[in-house]
N, C-alpha and C positions, 0 to 999 in steps of 0.2 A: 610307794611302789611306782605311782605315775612318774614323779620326779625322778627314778632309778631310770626309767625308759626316757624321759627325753635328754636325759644325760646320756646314754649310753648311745643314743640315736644320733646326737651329734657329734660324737666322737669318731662313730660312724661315716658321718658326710665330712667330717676331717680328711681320715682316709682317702675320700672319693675324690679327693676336688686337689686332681695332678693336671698338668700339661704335655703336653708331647712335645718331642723336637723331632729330630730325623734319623741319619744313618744308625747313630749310638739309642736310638729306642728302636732300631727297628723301620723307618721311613724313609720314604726317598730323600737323598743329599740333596743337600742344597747348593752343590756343586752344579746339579742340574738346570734349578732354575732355585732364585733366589729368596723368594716368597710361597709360603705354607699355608694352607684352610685344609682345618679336619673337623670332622664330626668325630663322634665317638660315646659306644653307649656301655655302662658297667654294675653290673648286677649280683647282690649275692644272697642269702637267704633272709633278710630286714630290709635289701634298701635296692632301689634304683634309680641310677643317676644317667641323664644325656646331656651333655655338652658341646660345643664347640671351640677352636683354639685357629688366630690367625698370627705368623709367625713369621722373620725374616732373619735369615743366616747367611754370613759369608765363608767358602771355602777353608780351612783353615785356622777359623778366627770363632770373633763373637758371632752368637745368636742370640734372639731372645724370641718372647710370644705372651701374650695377654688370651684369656678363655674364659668362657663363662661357661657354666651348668645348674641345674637344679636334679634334683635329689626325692625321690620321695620314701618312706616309709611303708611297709607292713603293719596292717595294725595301728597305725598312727595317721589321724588327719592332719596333718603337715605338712611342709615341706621345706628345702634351701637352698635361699638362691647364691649358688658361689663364684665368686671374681677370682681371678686367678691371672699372674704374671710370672715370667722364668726366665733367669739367662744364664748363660752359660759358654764354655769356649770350648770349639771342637779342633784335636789332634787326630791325626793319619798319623799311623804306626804301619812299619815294617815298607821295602821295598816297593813292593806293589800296591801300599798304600789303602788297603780294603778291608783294615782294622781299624775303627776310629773310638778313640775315646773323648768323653764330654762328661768333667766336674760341670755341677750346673749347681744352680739356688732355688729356690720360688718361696712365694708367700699366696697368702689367699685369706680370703672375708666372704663368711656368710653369714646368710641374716635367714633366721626362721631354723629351726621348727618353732612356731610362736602358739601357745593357746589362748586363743581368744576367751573360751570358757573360764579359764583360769586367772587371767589376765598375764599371763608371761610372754615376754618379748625378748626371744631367744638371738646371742649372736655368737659366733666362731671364729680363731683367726690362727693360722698354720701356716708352718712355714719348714723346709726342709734345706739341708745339704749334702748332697752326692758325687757318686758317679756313675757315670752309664758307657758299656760296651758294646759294640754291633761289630758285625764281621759281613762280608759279601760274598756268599760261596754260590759257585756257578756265576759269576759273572758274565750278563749276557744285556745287549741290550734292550733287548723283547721282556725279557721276565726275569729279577734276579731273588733270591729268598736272603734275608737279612735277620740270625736270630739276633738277640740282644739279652742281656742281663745288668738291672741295677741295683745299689744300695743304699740309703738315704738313711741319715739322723732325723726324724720328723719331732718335731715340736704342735701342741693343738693347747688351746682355750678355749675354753668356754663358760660363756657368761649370761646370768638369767636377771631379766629385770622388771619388775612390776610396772600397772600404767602410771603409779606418780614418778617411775625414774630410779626406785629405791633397789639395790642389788639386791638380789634371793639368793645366789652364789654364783661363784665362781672355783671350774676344776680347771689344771691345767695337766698336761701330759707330756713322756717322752721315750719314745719307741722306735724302733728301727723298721723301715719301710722295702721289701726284695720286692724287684720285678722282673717278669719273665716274659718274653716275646718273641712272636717270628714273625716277619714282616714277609709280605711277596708284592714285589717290586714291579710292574706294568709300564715300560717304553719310558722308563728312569724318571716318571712323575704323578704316578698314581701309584697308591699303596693301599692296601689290605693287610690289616697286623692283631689279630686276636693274642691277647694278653692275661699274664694273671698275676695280683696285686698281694703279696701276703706281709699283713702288719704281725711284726715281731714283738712281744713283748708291750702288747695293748690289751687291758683288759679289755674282753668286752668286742675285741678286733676279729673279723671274720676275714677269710680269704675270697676277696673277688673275682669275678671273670667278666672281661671287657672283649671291645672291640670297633677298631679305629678304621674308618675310610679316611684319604688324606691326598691332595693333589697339590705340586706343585708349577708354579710356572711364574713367570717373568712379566715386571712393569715396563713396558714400552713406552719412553718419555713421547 
């Protein structure tokens, strides 16, 4: 049964451990300024994870972002800490331009939930492929609201190891990842975007609800 729960809890922090981009999740463009730092904290009924994600997009083109988070559990003295990197290319659709779509990647590594009592030294590694949609209705440059919807292939492992090294197992997984968000957009570089996260076709996968602070702004050589 122990072993049911720390399997199920790291498939869990699978889930948890995304990155953000911008317009097409929902955040300010990077048309604005060219460089991203967000926080962002996500919680559901076993697990809660807070992170940060810093990030750099051109207009039109490539983005990408590296993040870190940890993760803890319900019921479980654990926790994990996850690395996390994405890139991705952003398109402007239609006339006005205030459609944008972004296929993106990521991958991620976490290390923990580990029991010390038991001796298990637990690690995870995920990795997805999508797309993400954002739109800009009310375009203003005081305040603009941005929802967004995506969908991802997600891939997760995970692997348990004793102190001499020797594997106790390995599951590996593959489910489909929806996101949902509205972003509200403040003088086209701070954002505010409560989300929610529902793993498709995971056992064991719970629906999350998150929420992301994020400010953008420019390197002056």
């Amino acid at each position: 049964m122990r072993r049911s729960l720390v399997v199920l809890f790291a498939l869990l922090a699978i889930v948890r451990t995304s990155s953000v981009a911008q317009t097409c999740m929902g955040l300010a463009s990077f048309r604005s300024a060219p460089m991203q730092v967000t926080g962002n904290g996500q919680i559901s009924d076993l697990s809660t994870t807070f992170g940060a994600t810093v990030g750099y997009g051109m207009p039109s083109s490539v983005y990408g972002n590296v993040g870190v988070a940890t993760t803890s559990y319900d019921g479980f003295d654990g926790s994990t800490l996850g690395l996390s990197a994405r890139a991705g290319y952003q398109m402007e659709l239609g006339k006005s331009r205030q459609v944008q779509l972004c296929p993106n990647a990521s991958f991620g590594l976490g290390i923990g939930p580990n029991d010390d009592t038991a001796g298990i030294d637990q690690s995870t590694r995920s990795a997805t492929v999508g797309v993400n949609v954002g739109t800009v209705l009310a375009p203003n440059p005081r305040m603009m609201v941005v929802p967004s919807v995506g969908l991802s292939y997600a891939y997760g492992k995970v692997k348990a190891e004793n102190d001499a090294g020797t594997t106790l197992f390995q599951i590996s997984d593959n489910y489909a990842l929806g996101q949902l968000g509205v972003g509200l957009i403040l003088n086209q570089n701070i954002s505010l975007r409560p989300n929610v996260d529902i793993p498709l076709g995971l056992d064991g996968g719970e629906i999350s609800f998150g929420f992301t602070v994020g400010y953008n702004f420019s390197v002056v050589p």
